[in-house]
N, C-alpha and C positions, 0 to 999 in steps of 0.2 A: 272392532276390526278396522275399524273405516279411519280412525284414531291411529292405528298403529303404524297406517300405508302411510299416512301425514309423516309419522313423526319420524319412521323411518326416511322419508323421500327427505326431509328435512337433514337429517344427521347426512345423508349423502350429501347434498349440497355444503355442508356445510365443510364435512372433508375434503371434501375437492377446494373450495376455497382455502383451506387451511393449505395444501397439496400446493396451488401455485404460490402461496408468499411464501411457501419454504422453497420453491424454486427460484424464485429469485434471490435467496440471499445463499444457493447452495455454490462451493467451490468443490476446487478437486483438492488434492491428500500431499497437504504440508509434509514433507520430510526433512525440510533442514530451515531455521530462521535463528538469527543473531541480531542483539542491537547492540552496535558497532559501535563501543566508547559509550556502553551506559548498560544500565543493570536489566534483568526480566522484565518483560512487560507482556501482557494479553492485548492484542488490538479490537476495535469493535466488532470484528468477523473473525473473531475466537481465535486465530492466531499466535498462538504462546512463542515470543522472541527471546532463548538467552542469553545471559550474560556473555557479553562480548569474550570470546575464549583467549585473544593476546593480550588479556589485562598482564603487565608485566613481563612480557615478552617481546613486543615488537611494535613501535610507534607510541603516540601521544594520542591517549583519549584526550576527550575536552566536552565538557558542557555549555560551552560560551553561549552557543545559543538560547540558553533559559532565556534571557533574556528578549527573547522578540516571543509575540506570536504568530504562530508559523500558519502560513494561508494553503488553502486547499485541503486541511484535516481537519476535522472535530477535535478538541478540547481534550479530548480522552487520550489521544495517539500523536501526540505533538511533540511527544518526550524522545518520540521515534526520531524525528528531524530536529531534536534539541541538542543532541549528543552527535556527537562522530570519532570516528578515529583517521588520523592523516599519517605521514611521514614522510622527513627527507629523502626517500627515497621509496623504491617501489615495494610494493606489500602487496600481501593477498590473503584468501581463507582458503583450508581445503573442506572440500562439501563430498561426504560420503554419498556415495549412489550405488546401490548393489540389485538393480532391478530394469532393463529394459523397458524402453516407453518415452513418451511424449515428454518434457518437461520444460516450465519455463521458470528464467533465473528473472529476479525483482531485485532491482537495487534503490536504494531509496537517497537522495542527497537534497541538500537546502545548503545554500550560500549563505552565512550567516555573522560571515566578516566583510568583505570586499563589496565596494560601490559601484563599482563598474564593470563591463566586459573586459576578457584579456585580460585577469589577473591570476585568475587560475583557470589551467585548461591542461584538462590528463589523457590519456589512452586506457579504453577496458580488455585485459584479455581473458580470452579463459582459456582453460585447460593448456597454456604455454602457445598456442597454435593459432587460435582464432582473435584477430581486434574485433570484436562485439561492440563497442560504442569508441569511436575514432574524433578527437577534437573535444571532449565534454566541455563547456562551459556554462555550469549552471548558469550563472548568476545572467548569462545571454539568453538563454532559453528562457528563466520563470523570474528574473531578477532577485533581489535581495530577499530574505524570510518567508520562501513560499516552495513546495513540496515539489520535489519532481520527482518522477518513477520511469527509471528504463526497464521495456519487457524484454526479453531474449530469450525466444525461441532454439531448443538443440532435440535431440534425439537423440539416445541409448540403446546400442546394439548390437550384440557379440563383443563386448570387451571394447567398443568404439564410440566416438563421440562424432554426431554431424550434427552440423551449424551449415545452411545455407548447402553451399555444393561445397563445404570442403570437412574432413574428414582429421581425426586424432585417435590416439591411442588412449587407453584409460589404462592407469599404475597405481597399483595396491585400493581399487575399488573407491579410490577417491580422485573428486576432479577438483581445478583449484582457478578462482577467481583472482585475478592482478591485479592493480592499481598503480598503473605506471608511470614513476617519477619523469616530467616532461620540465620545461623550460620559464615554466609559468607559474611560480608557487609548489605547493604538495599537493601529491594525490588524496584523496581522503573518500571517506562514504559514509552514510550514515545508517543503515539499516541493508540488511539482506537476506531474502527468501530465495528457494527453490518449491514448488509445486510438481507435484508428479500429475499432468492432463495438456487440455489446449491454452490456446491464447484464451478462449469465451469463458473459463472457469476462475479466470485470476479478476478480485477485484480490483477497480479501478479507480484512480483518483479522478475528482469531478473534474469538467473542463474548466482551463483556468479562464479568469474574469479578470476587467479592469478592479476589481476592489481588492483582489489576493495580490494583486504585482504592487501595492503599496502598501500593504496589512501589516509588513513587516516593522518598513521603516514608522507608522507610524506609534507601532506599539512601543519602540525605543524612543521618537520623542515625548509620549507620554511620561516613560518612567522618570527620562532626565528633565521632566515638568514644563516644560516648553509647548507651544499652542501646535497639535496636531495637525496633518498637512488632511487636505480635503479631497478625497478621489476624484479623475476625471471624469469619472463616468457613473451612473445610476450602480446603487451596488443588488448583487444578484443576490434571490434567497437562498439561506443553507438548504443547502441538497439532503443533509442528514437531517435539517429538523423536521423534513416534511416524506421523506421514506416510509418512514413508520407508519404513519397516522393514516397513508392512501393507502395501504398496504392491505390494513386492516377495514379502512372504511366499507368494502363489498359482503364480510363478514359481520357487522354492526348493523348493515342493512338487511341481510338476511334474516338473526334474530330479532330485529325491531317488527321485519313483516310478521313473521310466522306467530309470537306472542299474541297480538290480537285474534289471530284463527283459533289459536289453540285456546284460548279463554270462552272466544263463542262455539266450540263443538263441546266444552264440559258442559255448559252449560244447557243444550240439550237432551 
């Protein structure tokens, strides 16, 4: 009897630890994801991105970026910020939405030509009414080979869209993301979700570090064989390769305590 209170009091503990690592890796309910000038791909937070839909319609995919690697991702979801799609002129996606509620729009880009600020710099709108990110200049923000993610915040309600204090119409149950041709190069993007929930449901990319704003360039002086440039600063550790393992460790501890009880109560 005395055995069973153990092991059941054990199985609880152990589900409630099980209960919060799946709380931290829980989001809210993907409804629409595209990788912009590149094929399907799953991200590490399950994820499923398709095949870019204007293959052949409108604009120039391009994978130019294979060649860097791209700072602020894990190894897995690089391919996300290796491809993009741009054009001379403005472009956009439409994104079906047929559901009232919360939702946040993730644009994903990485500078993966231009050396400097003010070479390229677009306007984002959405749904024809609202500029949602005004001036973009990656390459000023995260510099050259290194992941940026705008979040944007809207609401869904009665056939209308709010952003901030100002308000649009929704036509034929879909809304439509721009990319607008500006004075400074092409628009372009690399990756794009919608989330149905809050801001606190959407993963996020790590904060960035002196070691991601030159991860880029140094991975293309590698390839072209030349001596690697030397970060200015101490580089930080992966954020992904140490998730996992603290995640788990409260649950290891658990079964490491309880094994020894449970060997000395058989054995009386």
């Amino acid at each position: 009897m005395f055995l069973k209170i153990i092991y059941k009091s054990f199985l609880l503990i152990l589900t409630t630890l099980l209960a919060k690592v799946s709380d931290v890796v829980s989001f809210g309910e993907v409804i629409y994801a595209i990788n912009a000038g590149g094929e399907a791909h799953t991200d590490i937070f399950g994820i499923r991105y398709e095949r870019d839909p204007l293959f052949g319609k409108i604009g120039t995919p391009s994978d130019y970026g294979k060649q860097l690697l791209i700072g602020r991702v894990p190894a897995n979801d690089q391919i996300l910020y290796q491809t993009e799609r741009y054009h001379h002129s403005t472009f956009g996606y439409d994104i079906p939405i047929n559901q009232d509620g919360d939702y946040i729009l993730v644009l994903k880009f990485c500078e993966v030509y231009f050396n400097a600020p003010n070479m390229k710099v677009f306007d984002i709108v959405l749904n024809g009414d609202h500029t949602i990110v005004a001036d973009l200049d990656i390459f000023d923000r995260v510099g050259r080979g290194v992941a940026h993610d705008e979040y944007i915040a809207f609401n869904i309600n009665n056939g209308r869209l709010y952003f901030n204090e100002e308000e649009s119409d929704i036509r034929g149950g879909k809304i439509r993301v721009e990319f607008i041709k500006g004075y400074r190069d092409n628009p372009k993007v690399n990756a794009i979700y919608v989330m149905k929930g809050k801001m606190e449901d959407v993963p996020k990319l790590p904060p960035l570090s002196d070691a991601d704003e030159w991860k880029g360039e140094e991975s293309e002086e590698k390839q072209s064989g030349s001596k690697s440039r030397r970060p200015s600063g101490p580089k930080t550790p992966d954020p992904y390769s140490v998730d996992d393992s603290s995640l788990m460790l409260p649950v290891f501890i658990a079964i490491g305590a309880f094994l020894p009880l449970l060997f000395c109560l058989c054995k009386l």
